[in-house]
C-alpha positions in Angstrom: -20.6 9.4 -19.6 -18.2 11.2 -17.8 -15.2 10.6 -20.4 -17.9 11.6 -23.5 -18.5 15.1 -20.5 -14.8 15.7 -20.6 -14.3 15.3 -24.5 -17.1 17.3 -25.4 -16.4 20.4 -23.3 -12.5 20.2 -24.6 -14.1 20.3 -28.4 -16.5 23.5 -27.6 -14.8 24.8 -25.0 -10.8 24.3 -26.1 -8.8 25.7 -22.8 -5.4 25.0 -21.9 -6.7 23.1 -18.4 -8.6 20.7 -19.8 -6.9 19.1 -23.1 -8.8 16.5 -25.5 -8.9 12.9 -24.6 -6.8 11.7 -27.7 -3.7 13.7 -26.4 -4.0 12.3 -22.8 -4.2 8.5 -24.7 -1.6 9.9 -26.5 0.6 10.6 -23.5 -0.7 7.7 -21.2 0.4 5.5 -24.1 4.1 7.1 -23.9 4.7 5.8 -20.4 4.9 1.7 -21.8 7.6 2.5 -24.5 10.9 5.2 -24.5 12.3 7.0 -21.8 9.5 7.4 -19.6 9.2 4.1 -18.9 12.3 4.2 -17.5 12.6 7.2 -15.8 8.7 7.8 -14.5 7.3 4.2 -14.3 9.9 1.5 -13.1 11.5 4.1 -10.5 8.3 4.2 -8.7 6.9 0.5 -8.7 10.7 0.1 -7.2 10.4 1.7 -4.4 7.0 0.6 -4.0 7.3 -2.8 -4.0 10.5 -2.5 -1.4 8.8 -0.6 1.0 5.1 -1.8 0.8 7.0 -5.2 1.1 9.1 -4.2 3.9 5.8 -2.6 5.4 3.4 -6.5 5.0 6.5 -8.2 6.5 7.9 -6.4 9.2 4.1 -5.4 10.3 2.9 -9.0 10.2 6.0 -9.9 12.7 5.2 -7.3 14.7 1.2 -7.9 14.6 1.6 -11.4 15.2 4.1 -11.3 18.2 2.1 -8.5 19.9 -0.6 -10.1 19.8 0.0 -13.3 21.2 2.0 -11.7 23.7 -0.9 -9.8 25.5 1.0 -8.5 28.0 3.5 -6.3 26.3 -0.2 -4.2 24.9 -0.2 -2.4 27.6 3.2 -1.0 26.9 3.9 -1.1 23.0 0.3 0.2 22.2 -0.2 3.3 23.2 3.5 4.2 21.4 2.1 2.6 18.1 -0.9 4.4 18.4 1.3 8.1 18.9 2.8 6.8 15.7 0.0 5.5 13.4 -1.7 9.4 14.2 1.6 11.2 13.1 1.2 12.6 10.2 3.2 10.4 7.6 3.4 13.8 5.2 5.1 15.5 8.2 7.5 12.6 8.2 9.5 14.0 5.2 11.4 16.6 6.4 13.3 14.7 9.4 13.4 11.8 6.5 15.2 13.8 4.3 17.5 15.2 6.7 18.2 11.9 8.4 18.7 9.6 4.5 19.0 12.7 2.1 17.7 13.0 -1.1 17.8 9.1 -2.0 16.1 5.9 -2.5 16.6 5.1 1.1 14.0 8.2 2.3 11.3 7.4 0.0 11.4 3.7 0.9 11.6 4.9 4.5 8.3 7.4 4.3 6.2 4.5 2.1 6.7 1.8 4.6 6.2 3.9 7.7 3.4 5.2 6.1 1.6 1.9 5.3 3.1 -0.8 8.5 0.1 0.4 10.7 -3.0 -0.7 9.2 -1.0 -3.8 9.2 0.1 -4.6 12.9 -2.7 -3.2 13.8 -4.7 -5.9 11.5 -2.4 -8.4 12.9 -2.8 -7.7 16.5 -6.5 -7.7 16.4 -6.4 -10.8 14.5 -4.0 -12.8 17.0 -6.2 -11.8 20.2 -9.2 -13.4 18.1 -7.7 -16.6 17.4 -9.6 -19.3 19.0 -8.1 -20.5 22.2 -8.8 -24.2 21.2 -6.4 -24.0 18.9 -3.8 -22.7 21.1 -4.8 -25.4 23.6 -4.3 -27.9 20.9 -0.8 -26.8 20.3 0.6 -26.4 23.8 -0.9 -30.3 24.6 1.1 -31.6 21.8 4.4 -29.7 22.9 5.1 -27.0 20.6 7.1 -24.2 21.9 6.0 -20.1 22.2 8.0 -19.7 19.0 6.5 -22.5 17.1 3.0 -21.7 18.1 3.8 -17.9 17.0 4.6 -19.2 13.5 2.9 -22.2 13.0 -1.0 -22.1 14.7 -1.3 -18.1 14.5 -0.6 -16.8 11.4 -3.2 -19.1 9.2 -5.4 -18.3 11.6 -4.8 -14.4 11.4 -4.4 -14.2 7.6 -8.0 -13.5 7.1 -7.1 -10.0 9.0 -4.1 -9.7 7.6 -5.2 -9.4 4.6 -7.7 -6.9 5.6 -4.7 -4.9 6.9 -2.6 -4.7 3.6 -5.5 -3.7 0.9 -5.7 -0.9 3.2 -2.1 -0.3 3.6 -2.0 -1.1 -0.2 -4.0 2.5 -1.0 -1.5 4.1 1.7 1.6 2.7 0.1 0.6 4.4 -3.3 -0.4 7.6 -1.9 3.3 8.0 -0.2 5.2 6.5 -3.3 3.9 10.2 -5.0 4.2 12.4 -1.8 8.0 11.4 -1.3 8.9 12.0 -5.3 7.5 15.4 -4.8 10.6 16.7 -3.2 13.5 16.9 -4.2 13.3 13.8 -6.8 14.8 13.5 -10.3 12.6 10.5 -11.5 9.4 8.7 -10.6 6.1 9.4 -11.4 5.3 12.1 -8.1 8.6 14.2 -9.6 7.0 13.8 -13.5 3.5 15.1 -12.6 5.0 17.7 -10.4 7.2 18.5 -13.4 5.0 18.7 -15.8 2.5 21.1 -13.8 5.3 23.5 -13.6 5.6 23.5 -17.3 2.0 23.4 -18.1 1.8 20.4 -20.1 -1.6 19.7 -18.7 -2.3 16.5 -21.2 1.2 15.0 -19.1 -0.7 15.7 -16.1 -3.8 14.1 -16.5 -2.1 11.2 -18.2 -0.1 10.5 -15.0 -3.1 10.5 -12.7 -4.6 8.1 -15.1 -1.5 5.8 -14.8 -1.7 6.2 -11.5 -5.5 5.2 -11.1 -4.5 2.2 -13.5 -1.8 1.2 -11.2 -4.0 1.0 -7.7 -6.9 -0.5 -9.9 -3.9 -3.6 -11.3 -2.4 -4.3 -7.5 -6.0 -4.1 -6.2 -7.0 -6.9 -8.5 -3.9 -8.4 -8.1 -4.4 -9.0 -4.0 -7.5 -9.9 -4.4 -6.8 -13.1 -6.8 -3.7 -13.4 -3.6 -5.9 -13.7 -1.2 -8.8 -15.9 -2.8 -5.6 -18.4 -3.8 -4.4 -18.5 0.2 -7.6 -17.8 1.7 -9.8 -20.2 -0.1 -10.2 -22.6 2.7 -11.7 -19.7 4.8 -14.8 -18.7 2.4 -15.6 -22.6 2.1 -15.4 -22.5 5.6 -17.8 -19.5 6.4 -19.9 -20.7 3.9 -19.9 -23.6 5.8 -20.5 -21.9 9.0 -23.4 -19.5 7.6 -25.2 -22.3 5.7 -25.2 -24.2 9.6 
């Protein structure tokens, strides 16, 4: 209904703001073939994938060890709490001035932007785990280490998880914000680019690629996390069917 709203007022009501839906397919369809697939598209998902990857990894260490440690919470979270409420947006300047106009700042901004939600997730997760199982592992012998990576993190996954879908949305958003400054290629520097030179249809057709990308890795961590999380839904079925 709402695409049939925006194709009939572009038919009776031709502006420049608001072009017909054929010529944003038109344009949407440009970004899988040509150039712009190579300068707007694969730039983007680049840096993405490093820094949301760098982001799920490094905050999942981080998660995990804080929150078996207990005692360091005291200490280490009210500091990650200054930094999850700084403004990730007001992170670019002092990015830019400390990595420059490269690769390296905009992986920078998207992974300091989206590790929160995840050590956060982590952390709340570890201080849940059952103590039976920890109990369990320290009878038969296993070390501080080995119990950190080997009785924790399956049992923290579930909130892990939970952590990087929302991290995912974040990771997205600051792929655009940092290739609005000072960027020669990516999908933030093409819309930006193409609003200066009013080619509204170029516009649109980005924010629908963008939508289309979000709505792809969504579906995409959700068939992840059914495939490694599997044994958890039979076992809260179990557990609500009891």
């Amino acid at each position: 209904m709402l695409l049939a709203a925006w194709q009939v007022s572009a038919t009776l009501w031709p502006a420049p703001y608001l072009p017909k839906l054929q010529t944003v397919l038109a344009s949407f369809l440009n970004f899988f073939h040509g150039n712009l697939l190579f300068s707007a598209v694969l730039p983007s998902l680049y840096r993405f994938a490093i820094g949301f990857g760098i982001a799920v990894l490094l905050g999942s260490f981080i998660g995990l060890t804080l929150g078996y440690l207990r005692g360091l919470n005291e200490w280490v979270r009210p500091i990650l709490e200054y930094l999850r409420f700084l403004p990730t947006v007001a992170i670019l300047p002092a990015a830019l001035l400390l990595f420059g106009a490269t690769d390296g700042m905009r992986i920078f901004v998207i992974a300091f932007g989206s590790i929160f939600p995840v050590i956060l997730a982590a952390m709340d997760g570890a201080r849940r785990v059952d103590q039976v199982l920890i109990d369990v592992a320290r009878v038969n012998g296993l070390t501080v280490p080995q119990r950190i990576f080997r009785v924790i993190p399956p049992a923290v996954l579930p909130a892990i998880f939970a952590g990087i879908r929302i991290a995912l949305s974040i990771a997205l958003v600051m792929m655009v914000i940092s290739e609005l400054i000072a960027a020669n290629d990516g999908l933030g520097h093409f819309i930006l680019r193409s609003q200066r030179l009013f080619q509204t249809a170029n516009v649109y057709a980005g924010v629908l690629l963008l939508g289309a990308i979000g709505f792809v890795l969504t579906a995409c961590m959700l068939a992840i996390e059914g495939r490694f999380l599997a044994w958890y839904k039979g076992w809260r079925g179990a557990a609500d069917a009891i």
